[in-house]
PAKE-222689 format. One record per residue (C-alpha): x, y, z; residue number from 0; residue in one letter. Coordinates in pm, 1 decimal. Each point is the difference from the previous one (the first is absolute). Example, Ala and Ser with C-alpha at 12.3 -4.5 7.8 and 13.67 -1.06 7.14 Angstrom:
REM residues 2
          u          v          w     n   res
     1230.0     -450.0      780.0     0     A
      137.0      344.0      -66.0     1     S
***
This chain:
REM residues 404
          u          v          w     n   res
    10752.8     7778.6     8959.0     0     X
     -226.1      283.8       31.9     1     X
     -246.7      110.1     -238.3     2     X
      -14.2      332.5     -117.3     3     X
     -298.9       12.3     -173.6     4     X
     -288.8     -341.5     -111.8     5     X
     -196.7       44.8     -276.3     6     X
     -270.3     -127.4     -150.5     7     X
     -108.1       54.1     -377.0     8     X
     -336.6     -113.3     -164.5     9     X
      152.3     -124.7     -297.0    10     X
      322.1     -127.2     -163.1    11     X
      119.0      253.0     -190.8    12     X
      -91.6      237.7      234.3    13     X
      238.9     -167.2      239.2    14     X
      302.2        1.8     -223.2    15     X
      -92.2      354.8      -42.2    16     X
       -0.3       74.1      356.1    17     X
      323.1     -195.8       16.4    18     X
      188.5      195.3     -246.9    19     X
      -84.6      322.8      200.7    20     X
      121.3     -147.2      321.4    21     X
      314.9     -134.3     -173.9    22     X
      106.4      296.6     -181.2    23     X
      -32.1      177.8      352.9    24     X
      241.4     -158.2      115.4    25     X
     -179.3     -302.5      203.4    26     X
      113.5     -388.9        5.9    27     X
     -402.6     -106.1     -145.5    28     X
      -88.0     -380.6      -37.7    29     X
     -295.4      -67.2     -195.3    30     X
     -271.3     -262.2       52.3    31     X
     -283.9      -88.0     -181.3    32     X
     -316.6     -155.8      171.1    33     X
      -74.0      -12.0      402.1    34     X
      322.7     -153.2      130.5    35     X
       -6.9     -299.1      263.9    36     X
      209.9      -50.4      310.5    37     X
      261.9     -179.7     -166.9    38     X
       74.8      264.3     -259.3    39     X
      340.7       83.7       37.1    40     X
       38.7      406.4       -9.3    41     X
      373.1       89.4      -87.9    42     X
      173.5      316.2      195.0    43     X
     -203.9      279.6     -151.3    44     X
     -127.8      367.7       74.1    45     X
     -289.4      -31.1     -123.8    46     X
     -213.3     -285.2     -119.0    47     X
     -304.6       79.2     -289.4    48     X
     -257.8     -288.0      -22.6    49     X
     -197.0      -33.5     -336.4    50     X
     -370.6     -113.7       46.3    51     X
     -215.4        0.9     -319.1    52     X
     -293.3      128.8      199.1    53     X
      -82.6      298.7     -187.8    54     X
     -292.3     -168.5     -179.4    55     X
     -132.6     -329.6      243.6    56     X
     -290.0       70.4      232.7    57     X
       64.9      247.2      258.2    58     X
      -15.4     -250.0      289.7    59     X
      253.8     -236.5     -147.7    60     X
      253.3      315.5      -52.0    61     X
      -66.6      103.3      356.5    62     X
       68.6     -332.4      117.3    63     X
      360.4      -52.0     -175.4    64     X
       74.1      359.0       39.6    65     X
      -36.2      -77.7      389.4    66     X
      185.8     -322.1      -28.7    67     X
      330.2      188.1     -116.3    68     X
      -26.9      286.2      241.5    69     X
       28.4     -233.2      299.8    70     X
      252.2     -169.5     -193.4    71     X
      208.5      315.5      -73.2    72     X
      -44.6      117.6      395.7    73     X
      100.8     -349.2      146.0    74     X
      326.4       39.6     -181.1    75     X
       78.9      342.8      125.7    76     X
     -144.5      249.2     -246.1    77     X
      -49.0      354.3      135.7    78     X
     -257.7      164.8     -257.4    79     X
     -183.7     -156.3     -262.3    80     X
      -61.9      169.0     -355.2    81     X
     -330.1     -138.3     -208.5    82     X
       85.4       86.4     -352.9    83     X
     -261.5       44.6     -276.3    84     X
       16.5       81.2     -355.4    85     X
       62.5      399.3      -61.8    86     X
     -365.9      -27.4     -161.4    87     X
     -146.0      -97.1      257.3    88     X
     -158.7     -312.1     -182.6    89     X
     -274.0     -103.2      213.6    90     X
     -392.0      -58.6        2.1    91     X
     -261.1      141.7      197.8    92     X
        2.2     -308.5      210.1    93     X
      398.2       18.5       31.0    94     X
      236.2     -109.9       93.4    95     X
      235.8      251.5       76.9    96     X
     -296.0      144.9      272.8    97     X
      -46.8     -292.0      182.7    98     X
      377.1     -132.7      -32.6    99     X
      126.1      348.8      186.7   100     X
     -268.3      -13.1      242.2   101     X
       79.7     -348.6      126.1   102     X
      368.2       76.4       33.1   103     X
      -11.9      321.6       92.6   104     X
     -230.4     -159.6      280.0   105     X
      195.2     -224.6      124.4   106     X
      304.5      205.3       32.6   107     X
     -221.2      222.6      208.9   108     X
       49.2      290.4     -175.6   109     X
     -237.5      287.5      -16.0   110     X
       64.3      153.6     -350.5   111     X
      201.4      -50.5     -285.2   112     X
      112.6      143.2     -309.1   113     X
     -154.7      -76.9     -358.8   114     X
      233.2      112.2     -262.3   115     X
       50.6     -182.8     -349.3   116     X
      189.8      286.5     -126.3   117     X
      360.5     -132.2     -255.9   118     X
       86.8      347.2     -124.4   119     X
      288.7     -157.5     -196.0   120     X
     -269.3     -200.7     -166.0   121     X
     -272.8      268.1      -57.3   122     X
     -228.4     -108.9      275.2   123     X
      -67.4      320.8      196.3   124     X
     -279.3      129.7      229.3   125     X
     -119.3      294.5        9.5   126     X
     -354.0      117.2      200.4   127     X
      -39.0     -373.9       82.1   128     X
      -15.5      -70.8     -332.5   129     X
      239.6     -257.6     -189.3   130     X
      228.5      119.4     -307.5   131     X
      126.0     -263.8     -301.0   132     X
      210.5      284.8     -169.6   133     X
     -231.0      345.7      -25.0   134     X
     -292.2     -244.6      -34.7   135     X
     -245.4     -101.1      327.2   136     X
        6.1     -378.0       44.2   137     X
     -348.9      -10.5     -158.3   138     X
      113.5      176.9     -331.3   139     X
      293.6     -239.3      -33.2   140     X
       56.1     -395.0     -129.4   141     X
     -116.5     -115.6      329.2   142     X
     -351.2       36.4      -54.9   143     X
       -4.4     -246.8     -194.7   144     X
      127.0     -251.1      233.2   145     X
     -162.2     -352.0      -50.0   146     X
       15.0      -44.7      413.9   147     X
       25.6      314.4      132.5   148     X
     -141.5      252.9     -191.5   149     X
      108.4      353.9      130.6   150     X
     -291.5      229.7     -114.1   151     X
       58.5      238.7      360.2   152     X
      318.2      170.8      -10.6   153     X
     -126.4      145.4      423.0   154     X
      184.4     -211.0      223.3   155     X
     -191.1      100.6      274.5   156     X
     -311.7      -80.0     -145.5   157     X
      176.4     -340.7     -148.3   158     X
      108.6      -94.1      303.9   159     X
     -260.4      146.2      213.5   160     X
     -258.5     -282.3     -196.7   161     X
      240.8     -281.6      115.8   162     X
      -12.1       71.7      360.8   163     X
     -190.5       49.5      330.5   164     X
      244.9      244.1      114.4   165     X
       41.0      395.2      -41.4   166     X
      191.1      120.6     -313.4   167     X
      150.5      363.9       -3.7   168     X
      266.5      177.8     -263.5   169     X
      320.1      139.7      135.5   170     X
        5.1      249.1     -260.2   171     X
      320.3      154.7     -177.6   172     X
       -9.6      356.4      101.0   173     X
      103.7     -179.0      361.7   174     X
      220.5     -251.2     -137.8   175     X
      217.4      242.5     -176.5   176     X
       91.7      183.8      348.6   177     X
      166.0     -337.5       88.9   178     X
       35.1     -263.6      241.2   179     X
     -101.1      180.6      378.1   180     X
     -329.5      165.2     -266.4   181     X
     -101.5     -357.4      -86.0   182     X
       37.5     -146.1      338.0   183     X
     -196.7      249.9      193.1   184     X
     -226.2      -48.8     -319.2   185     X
      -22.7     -378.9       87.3   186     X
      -18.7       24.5      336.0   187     X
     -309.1      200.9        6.0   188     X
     -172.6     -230.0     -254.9   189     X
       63.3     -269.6      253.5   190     X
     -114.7      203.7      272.1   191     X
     -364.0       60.4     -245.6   192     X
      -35.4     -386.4       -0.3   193     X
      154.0      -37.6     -371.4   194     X
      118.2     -316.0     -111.3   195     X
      197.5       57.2     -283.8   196     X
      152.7      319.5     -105.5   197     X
       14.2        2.9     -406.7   198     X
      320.7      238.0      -51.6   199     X
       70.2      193.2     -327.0   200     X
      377.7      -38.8     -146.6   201     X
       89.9      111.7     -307.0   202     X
      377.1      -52.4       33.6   203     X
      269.2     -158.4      181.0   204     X
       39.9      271.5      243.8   205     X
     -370.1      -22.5      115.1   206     X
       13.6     -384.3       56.5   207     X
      379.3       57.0      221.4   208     X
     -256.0      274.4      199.3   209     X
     -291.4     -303.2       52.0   210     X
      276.4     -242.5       78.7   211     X
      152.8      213.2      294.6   212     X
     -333.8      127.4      143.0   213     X
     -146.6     -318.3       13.4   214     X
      325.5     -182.7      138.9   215     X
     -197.8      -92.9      343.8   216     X
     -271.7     -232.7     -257.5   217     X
       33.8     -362.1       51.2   218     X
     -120.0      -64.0     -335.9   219     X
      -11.5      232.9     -300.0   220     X
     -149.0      -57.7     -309.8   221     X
      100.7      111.1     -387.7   222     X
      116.7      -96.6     -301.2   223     X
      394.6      -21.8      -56.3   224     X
       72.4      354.6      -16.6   225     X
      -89.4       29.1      375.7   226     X
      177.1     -324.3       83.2   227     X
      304.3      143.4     -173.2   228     X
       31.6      310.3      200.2   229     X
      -44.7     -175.1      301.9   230     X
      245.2     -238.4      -65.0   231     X
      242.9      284.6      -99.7   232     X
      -62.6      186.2      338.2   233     X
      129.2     -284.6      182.6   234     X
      255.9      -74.0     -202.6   235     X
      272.9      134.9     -244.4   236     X
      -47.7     -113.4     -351.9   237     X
      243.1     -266.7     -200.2   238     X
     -128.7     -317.8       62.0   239     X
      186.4     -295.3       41.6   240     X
      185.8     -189.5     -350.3   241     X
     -246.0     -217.9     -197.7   242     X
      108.9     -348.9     -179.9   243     X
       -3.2      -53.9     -319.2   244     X
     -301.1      -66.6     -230.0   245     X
       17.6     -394.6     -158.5   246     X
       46.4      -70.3     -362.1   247     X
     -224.0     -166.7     -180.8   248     X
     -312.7      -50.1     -183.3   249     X
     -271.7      274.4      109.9   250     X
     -346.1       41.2      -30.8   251     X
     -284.6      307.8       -7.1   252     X
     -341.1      -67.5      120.0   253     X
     -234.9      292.8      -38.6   254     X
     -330.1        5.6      197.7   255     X
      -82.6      395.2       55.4   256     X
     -211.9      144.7     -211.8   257     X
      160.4      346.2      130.4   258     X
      116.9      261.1     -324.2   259     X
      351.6       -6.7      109.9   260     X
      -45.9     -389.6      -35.4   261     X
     -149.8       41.0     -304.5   262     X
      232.0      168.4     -124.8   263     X
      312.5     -222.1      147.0   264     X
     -157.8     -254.9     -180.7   265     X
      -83.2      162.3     -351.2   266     X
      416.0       77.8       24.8   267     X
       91.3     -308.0      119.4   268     X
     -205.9     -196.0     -279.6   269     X
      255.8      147.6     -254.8   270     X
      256.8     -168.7      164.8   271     X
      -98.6     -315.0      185.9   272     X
     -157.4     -303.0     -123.9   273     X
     -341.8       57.2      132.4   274     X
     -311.2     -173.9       57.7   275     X
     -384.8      142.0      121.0   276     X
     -235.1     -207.2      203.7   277     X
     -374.8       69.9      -84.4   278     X
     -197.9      -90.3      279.7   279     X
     -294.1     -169.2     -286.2   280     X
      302.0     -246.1     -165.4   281     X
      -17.3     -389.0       19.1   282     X
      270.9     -149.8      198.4   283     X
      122.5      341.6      140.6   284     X
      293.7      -76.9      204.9   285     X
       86.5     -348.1     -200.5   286     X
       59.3      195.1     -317.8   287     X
      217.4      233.4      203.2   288     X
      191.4     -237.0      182.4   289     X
       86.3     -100.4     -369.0   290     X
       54.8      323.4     -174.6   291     X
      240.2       74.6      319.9   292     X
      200.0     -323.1      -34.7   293     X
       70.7       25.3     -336.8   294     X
       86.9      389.6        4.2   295     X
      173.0        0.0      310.5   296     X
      242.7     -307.3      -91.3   297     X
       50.1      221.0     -385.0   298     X
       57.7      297.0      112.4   299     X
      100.2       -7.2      355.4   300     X
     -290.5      275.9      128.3   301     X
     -366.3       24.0      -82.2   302     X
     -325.9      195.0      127.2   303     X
     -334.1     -101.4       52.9   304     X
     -222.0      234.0       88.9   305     X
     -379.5      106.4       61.7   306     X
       21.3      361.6       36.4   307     X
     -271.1      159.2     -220.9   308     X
     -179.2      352.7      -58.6   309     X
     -348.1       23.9      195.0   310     X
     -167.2      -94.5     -361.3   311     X
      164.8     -266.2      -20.7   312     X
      -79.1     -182.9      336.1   313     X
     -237.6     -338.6      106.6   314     X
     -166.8       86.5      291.4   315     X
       91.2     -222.6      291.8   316     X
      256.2     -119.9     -156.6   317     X
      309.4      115.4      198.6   318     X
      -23.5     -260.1      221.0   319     X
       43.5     -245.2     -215.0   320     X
      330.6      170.7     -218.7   321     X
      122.2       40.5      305.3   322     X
       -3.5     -371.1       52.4   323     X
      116.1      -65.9     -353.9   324     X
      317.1      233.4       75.2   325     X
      115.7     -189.1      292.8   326     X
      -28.2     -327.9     -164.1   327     X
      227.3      151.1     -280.3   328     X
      242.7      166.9      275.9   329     X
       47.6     -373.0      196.7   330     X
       48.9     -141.7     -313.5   331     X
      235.0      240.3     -118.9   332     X
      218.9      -55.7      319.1   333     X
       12.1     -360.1      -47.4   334     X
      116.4       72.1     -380.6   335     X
      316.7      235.2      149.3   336     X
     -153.2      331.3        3.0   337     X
      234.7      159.7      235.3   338     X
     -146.8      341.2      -38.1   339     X
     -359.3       98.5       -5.3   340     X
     -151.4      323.2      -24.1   341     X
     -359.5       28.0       91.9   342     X
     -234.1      272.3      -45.6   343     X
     -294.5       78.3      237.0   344     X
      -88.5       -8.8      359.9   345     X
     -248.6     -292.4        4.8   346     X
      189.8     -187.2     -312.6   347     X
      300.7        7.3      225.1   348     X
     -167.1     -139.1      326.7   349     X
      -86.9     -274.6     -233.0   350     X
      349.0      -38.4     -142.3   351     X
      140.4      -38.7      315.2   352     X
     -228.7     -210.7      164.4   353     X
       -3.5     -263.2     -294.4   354     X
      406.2       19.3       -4.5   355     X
       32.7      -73.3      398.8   356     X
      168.6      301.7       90.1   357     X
      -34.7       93.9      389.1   358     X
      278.4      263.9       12.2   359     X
      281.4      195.3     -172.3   360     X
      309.8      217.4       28.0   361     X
      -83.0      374.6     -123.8   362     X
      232.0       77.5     -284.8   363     X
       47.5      321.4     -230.1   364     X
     -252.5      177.2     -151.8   365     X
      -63.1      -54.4     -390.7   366     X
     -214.3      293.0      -23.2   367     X
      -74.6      222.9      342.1   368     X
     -204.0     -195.3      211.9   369     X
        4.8     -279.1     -197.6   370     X
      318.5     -237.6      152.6   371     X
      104.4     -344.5      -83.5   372     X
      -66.4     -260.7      270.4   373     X
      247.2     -293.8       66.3   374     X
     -189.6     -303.0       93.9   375     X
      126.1     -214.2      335.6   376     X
     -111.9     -328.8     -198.8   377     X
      131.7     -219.2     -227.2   378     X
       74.7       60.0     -227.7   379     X
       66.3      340.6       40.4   380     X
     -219.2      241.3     -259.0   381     X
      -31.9      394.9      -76.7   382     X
     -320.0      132.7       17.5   383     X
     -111.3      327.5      -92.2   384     X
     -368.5       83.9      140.6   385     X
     -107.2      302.3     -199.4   386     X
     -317.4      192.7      161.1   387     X
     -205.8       85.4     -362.9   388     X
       52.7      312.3       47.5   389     X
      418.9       36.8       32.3   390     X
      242.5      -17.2     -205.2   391     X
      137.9      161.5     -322.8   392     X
     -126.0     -125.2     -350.6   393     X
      292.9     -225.2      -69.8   394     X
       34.6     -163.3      311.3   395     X
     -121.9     -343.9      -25.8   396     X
      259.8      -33.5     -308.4   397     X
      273.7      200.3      195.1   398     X
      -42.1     -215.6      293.5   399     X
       50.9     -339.7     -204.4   400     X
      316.8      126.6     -102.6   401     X
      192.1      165.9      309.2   402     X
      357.7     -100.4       98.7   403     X
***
């Protein structure tokens, strides 16, 4: 076997994201979540995406894992590696996605790299250096009022010049729209200035096929899906191999972001599922859900439970804890017969999949773009759906309950 492409992704949904892209392009992609060990068994595969939920731990401990599954990813033959963020670029001043790319970028010995979050098919552009949600800069849109990573900066290079030691520059558009030789003479004399990492402007699909080309000679690259996508489809021609089928059963939505496409998933979905809220200040928080979910879930065969809320509406410091309270109700779903469950969120889903034991999973289709169902490798065997908050059309998490 010989690895096309590793990747590693700083959270869960952000890896089935990533996934989807490399799929759809045509590449065999096996999923794992969390830093695999020696005896993980990787089947034949093009490329391999491994889902950390790093995004929000101390800097040091993201570095470390990061690190772990690069060496992992190069002992078993993998010839670039792609570190996949979220297309906004969710990060503090103290990280991680600064530190992460430095360390790997570091130890693959490379000199410079490419910084580009841009998902045109998704809204997220750049343009000047500065990050797009729609016709809206990052800091006008939802995302500023992250409860982790508050985007209030739509300049990457200033964003991601306060995470690192190492020189920050913009590759702007006027050179990226003359194409792939433009952007690699671009790059090359940024290198040759001492830059680091070369923030690139893309504001569609042809202007991330141009990055992908010029920087072909990168050992590691770093974006959100979009990028991953067109690099994927220069290497290979797009079909994908046949998916199995999705198990029948009882399912289950767990809502976590507090995104406004969430929100309003879940405002939809309420008319039609059986749902229940956890409030952070209730006695007996996940006991009272583990009962409201057995006796709704046994009734009616699907339920929701769910903690997404409007910014009014929030307990400080509580997300933590409902994200705990969530993955108690997820295990105990599974051990009721949920064969399907649908989770929405980045960190809600690290803690989904953690509490349910998963380790890895066969990429399936896509319910919504970017959004595919996973096929655990454990038994038994169970559909997940990891929804980023920010994905997904307003009637998916009802939609996905009830696909063939």
């Amino acid at each position: 076997m010989s690895l096309l492409l590793g990747c590693v992704a700083d959270d869960y949904t952000g890896g089935t994201d990533v996934a989807a892209a490399l799929r759809r392009s045509g590449l065999r992609t096996v999923l794992i979540f969390g830093v695999p060990g020696p005896a993980t068994v990787l089947p034949d595969s093009d490329a391999v995406v491994v889902a950390l939920k790093t995004r929000s731990i101390p800097a040091g401990e993201a570095v470390a894992a990061s690190l772990a599954v690069q060496r992992w990813l190069r002992e078993r033959g993998a010839r670039r590696l792609y570190v996949k963020y979220c297309s906004t670029f969710d990060s503090t001043d103290q990280g991680n996605i600064g530190p992460v790319a430095d360390a790997l970028t570091e130890a693959s010995g490379a000199g410079l790299t490419v910084v580009c979050p841009a998902a045109p098919e998704h809204g997220r552009t750049v343009y000047q250096g500065h990050l797009f949600v729609g016709d809206r800069l990052l800091s006008e849109s939802s995302m500023r009022h992250h409860p982790l990573t508050p985007m209030t900066d739509p300049d990457l290079v200033r964003v991601l010049g306060r995470q690192t030691p190492h020189r920050v520059a913009l590759l702007a558009h006027e050179t990226v729209r003359r194409g792939a030789d433009a952007v690699r003479a671009a790059l090359d004399t940024l290198q040759a200035q001492g830059v680091r990492y070369a923030v690139t402007d893309a504001l569609d699909d042809r202007d991330l096929e141009f990055i992908v080309r010029a920087g072909a000679h990168l050992p590691v690259i770093t974006g959100a899906a979009g990028l991953a996508g067109a690099l994927a489809t220069a290497r290979h021609e797009p079909g994908g191999p046949a998916v199995p089928a999705l198990p029948t059963g009882p399912g289950v939505v767990l809502a976590g972001s507090c995104s406004a496409a969430t929100l309003e998933q879940v405002a939809l979905a309420r008319r039609h599922l059986p749902s229940y809220r956890l409030r952070a200040e209730q006695d007996g928080l996940v006991e009272e859900a583990l009962g409201w979910l057995e006796a709704n879930l046994a009734a009616r065969g699907r339920a929701m439970v769910y903690s997404s809320a409007p910014p009014e509406e929030r307990s400080p410091g509580a997300a933590g804890l409902l994200e705990s309270a969530l993955a108690a109700v997820a295990a105990r779903a599974a051990r009721l017969g949920a064969r399907r469950i649908v989770v929405a969120g980045g960190e809600t889903s690290g803690a989904v999949v953690n509490a349910l034991g998963v380790t890895g999973a066969v990429v399936g289709a896509e319910a919504d773009r970017g959004v595919p169902w996973l096929l655990t490798t454990g038994h038994p065997s169970l559909a997940l759906l990891l929804k980023s908050g920010n994905f997904g059309r307003p009637d998916l998490l009802v939609t996905a309950l009830e696909a063939p």
